[in-house]
N, C-alpha and C positions, 0 to 999 in steps of 0.2 A: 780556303778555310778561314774562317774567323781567328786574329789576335789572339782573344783569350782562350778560345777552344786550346789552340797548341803550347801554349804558357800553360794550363792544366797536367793537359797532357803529360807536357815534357815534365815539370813538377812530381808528379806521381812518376814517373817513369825512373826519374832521379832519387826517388825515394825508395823503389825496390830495390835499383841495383845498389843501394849504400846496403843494406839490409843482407843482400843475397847470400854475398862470400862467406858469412860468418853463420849463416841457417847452420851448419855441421855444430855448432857450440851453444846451441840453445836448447834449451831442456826441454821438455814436450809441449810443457804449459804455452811455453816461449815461442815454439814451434806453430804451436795452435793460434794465437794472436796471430799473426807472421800469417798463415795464411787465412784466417778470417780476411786479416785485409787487405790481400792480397782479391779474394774472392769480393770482396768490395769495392774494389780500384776497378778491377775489370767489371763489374756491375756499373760503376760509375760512367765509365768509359761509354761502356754501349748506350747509358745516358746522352749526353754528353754528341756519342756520333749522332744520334737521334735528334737530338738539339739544333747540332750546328745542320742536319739535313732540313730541318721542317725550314730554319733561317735562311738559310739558300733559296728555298721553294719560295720563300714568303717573299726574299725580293725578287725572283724571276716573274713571280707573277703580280706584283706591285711594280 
């Protein structure tokens, strides 16, 4: 895997879990954000693996 692919990664990853523990004290609005982008990150993600596959392909076959 590519450098930045898992510096992303890990980034978002460390971002939910600050987030997580304290989802029971968020109001619904609060709640709603929180998973908007949550459904985001993982949108991002499947970007992202997509990315870093075609960048693999592109140097196996270069």
């Amino acid at each position: 895997r590519n450098e930045w692919y898992d510096k992303l990664m890990n980034d978002l990853s460390k971002r939910i879990e600050i987030i997580f523990p304290y989802y029971s004290y968020l109001d619904t609005n609060e709640r709603k954000v929180t998973e908007y982008l949550e459904e985001r990150s993982s949108e991002y993600c499947k970007i992202l693996d997509e990315l870093n596959e075609r960048s693999e392909l592109n140097l196996i076959i270069n």
